[in-house]
Each structure stands twice: as structure tokens, then as C-alpha cells.
C-alpha positions in Angstrom: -7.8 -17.4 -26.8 -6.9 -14.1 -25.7 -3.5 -13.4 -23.9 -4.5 -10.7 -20.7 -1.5 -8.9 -19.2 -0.2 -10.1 -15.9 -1.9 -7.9 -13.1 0.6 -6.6 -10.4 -1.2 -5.5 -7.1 0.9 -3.9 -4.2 1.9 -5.4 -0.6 3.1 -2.7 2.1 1.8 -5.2 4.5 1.1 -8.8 5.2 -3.0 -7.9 5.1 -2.7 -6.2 1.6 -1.3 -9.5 0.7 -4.0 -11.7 1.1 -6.5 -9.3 -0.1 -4.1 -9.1 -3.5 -4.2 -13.1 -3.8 -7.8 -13.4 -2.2 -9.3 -10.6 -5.3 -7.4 -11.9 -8.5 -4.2 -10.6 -8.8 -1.7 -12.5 -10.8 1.1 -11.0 -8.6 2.4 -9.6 -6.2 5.3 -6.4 -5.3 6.5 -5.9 -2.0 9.7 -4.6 -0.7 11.2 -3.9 2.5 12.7 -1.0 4.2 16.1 0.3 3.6 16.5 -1.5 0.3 13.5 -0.2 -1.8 11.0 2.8 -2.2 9.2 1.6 1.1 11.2 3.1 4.1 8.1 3.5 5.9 7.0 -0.3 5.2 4.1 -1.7 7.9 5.7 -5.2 7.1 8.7 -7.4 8.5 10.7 -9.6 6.6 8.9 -12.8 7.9 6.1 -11.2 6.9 6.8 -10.8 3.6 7.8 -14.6 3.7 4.5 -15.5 4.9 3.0 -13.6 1.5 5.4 -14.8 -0.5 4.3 -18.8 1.0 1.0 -17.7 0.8 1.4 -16.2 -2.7 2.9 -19.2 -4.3 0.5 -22.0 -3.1 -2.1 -19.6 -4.7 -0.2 -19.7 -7.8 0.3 -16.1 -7.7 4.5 -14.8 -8.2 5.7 -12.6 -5.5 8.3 -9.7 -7.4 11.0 -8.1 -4.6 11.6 -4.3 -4.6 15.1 -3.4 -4.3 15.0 -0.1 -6.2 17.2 1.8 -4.2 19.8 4.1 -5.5 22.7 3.1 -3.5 25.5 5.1 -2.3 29.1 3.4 -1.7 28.2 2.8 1.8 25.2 1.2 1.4 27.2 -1.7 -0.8 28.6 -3.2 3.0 24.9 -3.8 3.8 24.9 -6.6 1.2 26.1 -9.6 2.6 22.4 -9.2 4.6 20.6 -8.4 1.6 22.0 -11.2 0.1 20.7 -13.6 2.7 17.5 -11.8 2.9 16.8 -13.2 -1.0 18.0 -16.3 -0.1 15.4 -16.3 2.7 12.6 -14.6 0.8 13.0 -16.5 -2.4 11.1 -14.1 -4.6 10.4 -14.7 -8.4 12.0 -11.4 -9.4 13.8 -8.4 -7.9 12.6 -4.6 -9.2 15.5 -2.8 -9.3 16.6 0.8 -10.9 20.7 1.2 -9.8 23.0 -0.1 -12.6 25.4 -0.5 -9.7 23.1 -3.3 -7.8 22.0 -4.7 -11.3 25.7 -5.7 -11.8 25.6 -6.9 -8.1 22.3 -9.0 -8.7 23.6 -10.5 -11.7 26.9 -11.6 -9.8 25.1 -12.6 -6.7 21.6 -14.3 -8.0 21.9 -15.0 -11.7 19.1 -17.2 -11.6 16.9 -14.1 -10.5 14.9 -12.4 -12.8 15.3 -8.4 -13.4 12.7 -6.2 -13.5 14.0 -2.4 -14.0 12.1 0.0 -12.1 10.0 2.8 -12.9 12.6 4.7 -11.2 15.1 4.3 -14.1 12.7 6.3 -16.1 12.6 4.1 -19.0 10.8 6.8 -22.0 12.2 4.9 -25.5 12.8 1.7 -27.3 16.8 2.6 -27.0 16.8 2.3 -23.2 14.6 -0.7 -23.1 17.1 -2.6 -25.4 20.0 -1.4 -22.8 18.4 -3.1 -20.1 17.8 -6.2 -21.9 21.5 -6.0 -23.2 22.1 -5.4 -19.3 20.4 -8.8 -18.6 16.9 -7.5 -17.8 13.9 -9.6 -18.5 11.3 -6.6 -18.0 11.3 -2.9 -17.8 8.7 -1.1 -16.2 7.9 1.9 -18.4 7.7 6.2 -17.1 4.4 7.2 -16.4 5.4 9.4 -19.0 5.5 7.4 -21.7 1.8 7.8 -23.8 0.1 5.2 -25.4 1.4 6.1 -29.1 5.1 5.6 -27.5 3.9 2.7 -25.9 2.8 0.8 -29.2 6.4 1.8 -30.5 8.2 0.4 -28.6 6.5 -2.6 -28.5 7.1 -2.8 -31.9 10.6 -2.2 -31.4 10.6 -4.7 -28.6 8.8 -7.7 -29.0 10.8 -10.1 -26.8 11.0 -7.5 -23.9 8.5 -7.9 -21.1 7.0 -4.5 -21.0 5.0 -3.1 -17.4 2.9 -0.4 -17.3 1.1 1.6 -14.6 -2.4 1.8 -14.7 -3.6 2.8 -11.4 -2.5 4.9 -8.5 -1.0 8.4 -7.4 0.7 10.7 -9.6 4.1 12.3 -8.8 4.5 15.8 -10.1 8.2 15.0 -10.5 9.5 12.7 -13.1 8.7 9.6 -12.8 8.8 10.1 -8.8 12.3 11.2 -9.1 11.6 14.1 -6.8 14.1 16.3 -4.3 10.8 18.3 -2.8 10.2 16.4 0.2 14.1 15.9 1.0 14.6 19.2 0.4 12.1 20.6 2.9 11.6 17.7 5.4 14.5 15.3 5.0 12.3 13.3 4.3 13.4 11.4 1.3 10.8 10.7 -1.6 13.0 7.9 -3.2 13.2 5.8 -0.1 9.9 5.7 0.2 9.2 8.3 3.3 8.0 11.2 0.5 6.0 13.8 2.5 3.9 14.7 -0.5 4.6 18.3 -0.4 2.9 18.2 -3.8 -0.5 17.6 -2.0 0.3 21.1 0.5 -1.6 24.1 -0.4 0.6 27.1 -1.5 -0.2 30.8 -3.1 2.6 32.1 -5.5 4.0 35.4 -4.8 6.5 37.6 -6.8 9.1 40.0 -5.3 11.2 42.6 -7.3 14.5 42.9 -6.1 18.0 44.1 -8.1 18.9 41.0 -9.2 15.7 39.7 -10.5 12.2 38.8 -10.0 12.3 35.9 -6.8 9.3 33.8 -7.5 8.8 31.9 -3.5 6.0 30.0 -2.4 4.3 30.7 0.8 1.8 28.1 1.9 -1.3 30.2 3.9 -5.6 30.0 3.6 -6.1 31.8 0.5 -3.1 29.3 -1.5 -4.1 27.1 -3.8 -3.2 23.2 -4.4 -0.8 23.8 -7.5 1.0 20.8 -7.5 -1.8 18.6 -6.8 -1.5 15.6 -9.3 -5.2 13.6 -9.8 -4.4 9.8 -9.7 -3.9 7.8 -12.7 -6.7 5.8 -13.8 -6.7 4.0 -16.8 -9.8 1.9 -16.9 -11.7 3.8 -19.6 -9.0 3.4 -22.1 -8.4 -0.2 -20.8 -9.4 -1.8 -23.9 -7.0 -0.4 -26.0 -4.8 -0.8 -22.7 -5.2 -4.6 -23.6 -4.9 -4.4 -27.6 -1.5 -3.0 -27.0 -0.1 -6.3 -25.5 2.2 -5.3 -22.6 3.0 -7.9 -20.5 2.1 -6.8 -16.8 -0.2 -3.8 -15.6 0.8 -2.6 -12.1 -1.6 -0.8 -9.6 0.5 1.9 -7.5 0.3 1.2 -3.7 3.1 0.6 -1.8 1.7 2.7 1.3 -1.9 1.6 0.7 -4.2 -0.1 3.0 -5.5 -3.7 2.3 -9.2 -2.3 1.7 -7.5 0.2 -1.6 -5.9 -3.2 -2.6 -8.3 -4.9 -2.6 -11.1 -2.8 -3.5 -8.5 -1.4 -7.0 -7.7 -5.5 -7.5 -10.9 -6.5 -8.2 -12.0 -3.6 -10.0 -9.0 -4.8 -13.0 -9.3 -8.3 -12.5 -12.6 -8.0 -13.1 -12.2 -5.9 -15.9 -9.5 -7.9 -17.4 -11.6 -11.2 -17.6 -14.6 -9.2 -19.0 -12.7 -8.3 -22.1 -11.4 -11.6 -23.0 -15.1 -12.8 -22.6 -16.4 -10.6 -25.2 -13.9 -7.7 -26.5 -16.5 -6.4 -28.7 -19.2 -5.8 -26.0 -16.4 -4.9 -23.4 -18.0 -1.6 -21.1 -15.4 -0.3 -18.6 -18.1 1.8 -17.1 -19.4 -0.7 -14.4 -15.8 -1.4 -13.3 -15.0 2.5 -13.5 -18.5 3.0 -11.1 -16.7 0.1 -8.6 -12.9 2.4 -8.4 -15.5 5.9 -7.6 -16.1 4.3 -4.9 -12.5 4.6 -3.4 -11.3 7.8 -1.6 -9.2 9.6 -4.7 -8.0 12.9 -5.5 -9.8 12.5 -8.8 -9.2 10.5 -11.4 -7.0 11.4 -14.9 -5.6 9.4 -17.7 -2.1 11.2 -17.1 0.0 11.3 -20.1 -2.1 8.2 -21.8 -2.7 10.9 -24.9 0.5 13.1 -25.0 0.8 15.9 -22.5 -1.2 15.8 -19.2 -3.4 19.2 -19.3 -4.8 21.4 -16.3 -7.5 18.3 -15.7 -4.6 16.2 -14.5 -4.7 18.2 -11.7 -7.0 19.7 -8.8 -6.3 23.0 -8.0 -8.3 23.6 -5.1 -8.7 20.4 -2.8 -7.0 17.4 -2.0 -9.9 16.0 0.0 -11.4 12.8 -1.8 -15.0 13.5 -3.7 -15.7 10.2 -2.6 -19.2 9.7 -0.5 -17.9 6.7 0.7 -15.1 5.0 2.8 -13.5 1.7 4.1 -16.2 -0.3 6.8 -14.3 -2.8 7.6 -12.0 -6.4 6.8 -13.8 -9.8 7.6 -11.7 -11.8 9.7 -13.7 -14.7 10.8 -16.6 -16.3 9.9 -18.1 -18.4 12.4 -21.3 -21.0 12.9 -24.0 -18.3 13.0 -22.4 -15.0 13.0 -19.2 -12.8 11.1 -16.2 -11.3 12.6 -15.5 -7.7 10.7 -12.7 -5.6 12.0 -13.5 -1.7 11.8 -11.8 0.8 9.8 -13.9 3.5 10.4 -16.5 4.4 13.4 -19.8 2.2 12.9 -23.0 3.0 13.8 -26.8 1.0 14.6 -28.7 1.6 11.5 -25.8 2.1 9.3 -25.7 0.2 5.6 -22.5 -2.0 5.0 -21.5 -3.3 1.5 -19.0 -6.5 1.3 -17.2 -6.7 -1.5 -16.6 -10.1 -2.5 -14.2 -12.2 -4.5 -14.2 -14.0 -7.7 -16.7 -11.7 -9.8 -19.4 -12.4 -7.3 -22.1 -9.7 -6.8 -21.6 -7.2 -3.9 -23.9 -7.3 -1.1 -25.6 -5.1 1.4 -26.4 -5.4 5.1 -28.1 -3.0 7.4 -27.0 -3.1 11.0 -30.1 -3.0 13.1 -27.4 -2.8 16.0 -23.6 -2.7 16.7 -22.2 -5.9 18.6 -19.0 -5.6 20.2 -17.2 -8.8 19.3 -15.1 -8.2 22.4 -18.0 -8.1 25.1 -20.7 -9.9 23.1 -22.7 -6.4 24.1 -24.4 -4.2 21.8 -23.7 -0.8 21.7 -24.8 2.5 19.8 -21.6 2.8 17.8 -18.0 1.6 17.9 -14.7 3.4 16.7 -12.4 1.9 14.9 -8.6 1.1 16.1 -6.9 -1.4 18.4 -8.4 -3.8 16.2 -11.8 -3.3 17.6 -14.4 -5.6 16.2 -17.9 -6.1 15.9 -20.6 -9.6 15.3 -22.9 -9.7 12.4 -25.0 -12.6 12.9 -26.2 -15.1 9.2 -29.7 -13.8 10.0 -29.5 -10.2 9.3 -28.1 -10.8 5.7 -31.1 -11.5 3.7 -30.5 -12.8 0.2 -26.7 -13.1 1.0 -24.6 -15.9 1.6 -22.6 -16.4 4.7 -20.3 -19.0 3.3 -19.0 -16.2 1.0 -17.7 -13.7 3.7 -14.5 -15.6 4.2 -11.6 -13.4 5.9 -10.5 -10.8 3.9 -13.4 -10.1 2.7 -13.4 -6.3 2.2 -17.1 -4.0 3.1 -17.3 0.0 3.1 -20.0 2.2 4.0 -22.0 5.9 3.3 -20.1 8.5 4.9 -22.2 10.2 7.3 -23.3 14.2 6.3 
């Protein structure tokens, strides 16, 4: 029987956790703010307990963030923290300070470490430090390639080894960036990054007596220079596999439930496909399902060696998608389905659901747009303020109802 890697899928709210558990993921990373890379977190600390309950009665393990780097002050918040995993009770905390490795180990022995992609982890050398420093897995550098990878597997065999396969890019290493604190205060390694990597700049020289100054001026004629495509590794996902590591992680911490979702099913899927039949395994349906998803463009990073001038789009950072989020199912009732909008919907316009479980997506056109509020139809409906609309059994021809349970993800055609 073939061992498949763990898959990770992100929670940045209580939504995207259901949607992890309800399309296959194995587990679950969530954090919370002031104590991880999620300082603009859409989820409160009961919240995350609820996923965390939720999680575990699906059989699914929840992983903590706590990947701070913390300064001396930041040590008196830790009576709180400490209560806050006593509360939370997750099955391991990510973590990239040595300082609040030493504190974990002194505080919650009996808590699994996961070092961070933070820490940069590139070699065999600094894997075998963290295990030395108690750690049971490292999650590796974007940065480290596939040859690399395979190395220090070989070096490692003992070591739970994580790996990134899907999600944004940083064009700093390893998301260890100054850029957006720099310019906006915003910190990028507390989570609140301002992606100044996605602005559009032109690069202009000045001579002066000291030197040539090299600034960038951001105007209409600039270009995108530091535009990173995101990371996709399904096409190389059966040498992904071959390579054992122990966990692949989708990036997502600021994502909604629909990307979730949508990116969760795409691997799962993927994942169970290969161990049915590794010699007939095609990534090329599941790579048509992740198209679908609003991206910058997709690139296999440093999977090869060096990330090349593809890696990157120099000219846009609008999404070559033709498609986008519909809308969530959140009820389904005797004769008719809730769906909550996420983007304006209008009579005549095709939905797709996309269901759970390896089941076959299906299509419904809306002959008209109910407003679950009023009962009324109406032309169209916006999304926001968690407006609603009715989609009775009997428009979904060759579908089943009893499949559209909440969660349940659809997205639509955008309009020209």
C-alpha cells in the first residue's frame, strides 16, 4: 500500500475550516494574531476552538502557528499564551524563534514542534539542529529544489519533512521580507505584509558624485518587477510523492474558504489518484480544476534549481482566470438550497458546485435570482452582508440535492 503525505490546508477563519475538513484535508494550520504570521486573522480564539473540535471528531489534526520572532517584551505576554494552548489543545505548535522553542519545550513538553518555514531551513545540517533542538518536523524553504529535497531526505530519514506545494510566492527569502515594514509599517512577518511586491514600479537611474542612485518610482508606464507567480506544484506531483516527505502544505493564511476549498480538493484528489494507479497517474485534470482559481499565474518556483523570468509576471497582477467564487452552501432544506453570495449574481447566470469526496462537479443555470431574505425574485443580487439567495431541487437536473450540504463551494463565468 502506498504511504501519501499528510496534506496541510490553511484556516484564517472558522469557514475555511470546515471547507478544509469538509474537502479532504488531513490537517489543519491556523494561528492567531499577535503570536503568529496572521496579525490580520478574521478568526477569534473560540473560533479556532470550535475548528479544532470540529477538526478532531473528523479525524483531521489541527497544527498551532506561533511563528513569531519575539522581542524581550513580547516574553511577559506568555503567561496568556500559555493558557491559550491549554485552551486550544492543538496537536502541534509551528514555531521559527529558538527563544520560544526553548520556552515550548519548558512549558508544553508534550507538544509537538514543527519549525517554521520562517527559520529558512535550506540543508540536511539545519534539519538535524532542530531535531537535536527537540523538533519532530521542519518545514523546508521554498527554496530548497527537488534534487536538495531528496538529499536530505536521505540524510534524514527519521525527520518529518513539510513541503510547500501551493500558494503565493514571496520575492524575499523565504517571506523574510523588510519591504512592506519599511514603507508602510506594515510588518510582513506578522502577518499584515502589504505586498509591495505585487505594486507596479519603473526603474530609473540618476548620476550624481557619489555614484549611480538606482530608486524606484511607481507611475503608468512601470512595470510589475517583483511580481512572484504562485507556486504550483501539481504537474511534478508525482515525483512530489516518490520523494516521500511527510506533509505537503497549501499557503493560505489570508485566504477565503472558497481558495481553500476549491486548492483542497484539487490535492486531495490528486493524492488518492496516485496511490490508485501511479503508473496511469495524469495531474492534468486536477491542474484544469486549480485554473479555475483567481492566480497570478502559476510556476514551479525553485522545484528545478533557480526560478527563471517565468516565475514571474512582469506586466499584471490581475488573475487570467475567467472565472470566480459564486457562492458557499449554507443550508439545504426540504425542496430548495441556501447559497451565500460571493460575488453579484445574475437571472440566467450558470453556477458550478463543487462537491466533496471526489464526486463529479455539477452545473445549474438560474432561470431567476430568489432572495432568501424576502422569498422575492429579483434581476440580480450583490454579494455582502451575507446576502443570500434560494435554489429550489427542481432546477438541478441530473444533480443531487442531498449532495449540496453546507460548505459546499460553487463559482461562476465572469461576465465580459
Amino acid at each position: 500500500m502506498i504511504k501519501l503525505p499528510e496534506l496541510l490546508a490553511p484556516a484564517g477563519t472558522l469557514d475555511a475550516f470546515k471547507t478544509a475538513v469538509l474537502y479532504g484535508a488531513d490537517a489543519i494550520y491556523a494561528g492567531l494574531p499577535g503570536f503568529s504570521m496572521r496579525a490580520r486573522a478574521k478568526i477569534t480564539t473560540d473560533e479556532v476552538k470550535e475548528g479544532i473540535n470540529l477538526a478532531h471528531r473528523a479525524g483531521k489534526k489541527v497544527y498551532l502557528a506561533f511563528n513569531l520572532f519575539a522581542h524581550d517584551f513580547e516574553y511577559d505576554n506568555m503567561p496568556r499564551v500559555d493558557k491559550i494552548i491549554k485552551y486550544l489543545q492543538p496537536d502541534a505548535l509551528i514555531v521559527s524563534d529558538p527563544g520560544i522553542v526553548m520556552w515550548v519545550r519548558e512549558n508544553h513538553p508534550d507538544i509537538p514542534i514543527h519549525i517554521s518555514t520562517q527559520a529558512n531551513i535550506c540543508s540536511a545540517r539545519s534539519v538535524k539542529f532542530w531535531q537535536a533542538a527537540g523538533a519532530r518536523l521542519c518545514v523546508l524553504a521554498r527554496e530548497v529544489t527537488h534534487r536538495e529535497f531528496k538529499s536530505i531526505r536521505a540524510a534524514c530519514p527519521d525527520m518529518g519533512l513539510e513541503i510547500f506545494v501551493h500558494g503565493a510566492m514571496c520575492m524575499s527569502y523565504s517571506g523574510r521580507c523588510l519591504l512592506s515594514n519599511f514603507v508602510t509599517g506594515r510588518p510582513a512577518n506578522r502577518g499584515a505584509c502589504a505586498q509591495l511586491c505585487r505594486w507596479k514600479y519603473d526603474v530609473i537611474l540618476r548620476e550624481h558624485d557619489s555614484g549611480i542612485e538606482m530608486s524606484l518610482e511607481e507611475d503608468e508606464r512601470g512595470a510589475y518587477i517583483m511580481n512572484a507567480k504562485d507556486l504550483c506544484l501539481m504537474p511534478r506531483m508525482a515525483e512530489v510523492i516518490e520523494a516521500h516527505p511527510d506533509s505537503l502544505k497549501i499557503e493560505g493564511r489570508n485566504r477565503s474558504e472558497y481558495y481553500v476549498g476549491s486548492v483542497t480538493r484539487a490535492y486531495r484528489a490528486a493524492l488518492d489518484a496516485y496511490a490508485a494507479g501511479p503508473e496511469s497517474f495524469d495531474p492534468a485534470p486536477f491542474m484544469a480544476d486549480l485554473n479555475i482559481l483567481e492566480t497570478r499565474g502559476y510556476t514551479t518556483a525553485f522545484f528545478d534549481g533557480p526560478a527563471g523570468a517565468d516565475a514571474h509576471d512582469y506586466n499584471t497582477t490581475r488573475s487570467s482566470s475567467e472565472y470566480h467564487a459564486a457562492g458557499v452552501v449554507t443550508n439545504n432544506l426540504a425542496d430548495h438550497v441556501v447559497m451565500e453570495l460571493r460575488n453579484e449574481i445574475r437571472a440566467g447566470d450558470e453556477i458550478t458546485f463543487i462537491l466533496p469526496g471526489g464526486a463529479k462537479k455539477t452545473s445549474v443555470i438560474l432561470p431567476q435570482i430568489i432572495n432568501a431574505a424576502t422569498q422575492l425574485p429579483v434581476p440580480k443580487m450583490a454579494a455582502g452582508q451575507h446576502n443570500s439567495i434560494i435554489i429550489p431541487h427542481k432546477w438541478m437536473s441530473g444533480c443531487n440535492p442531498d449532495k449540496l450540504v453546507p460548505y459546499v463551494l460553487a463559482y461562476k463565468k465572469k461576465r465580459q
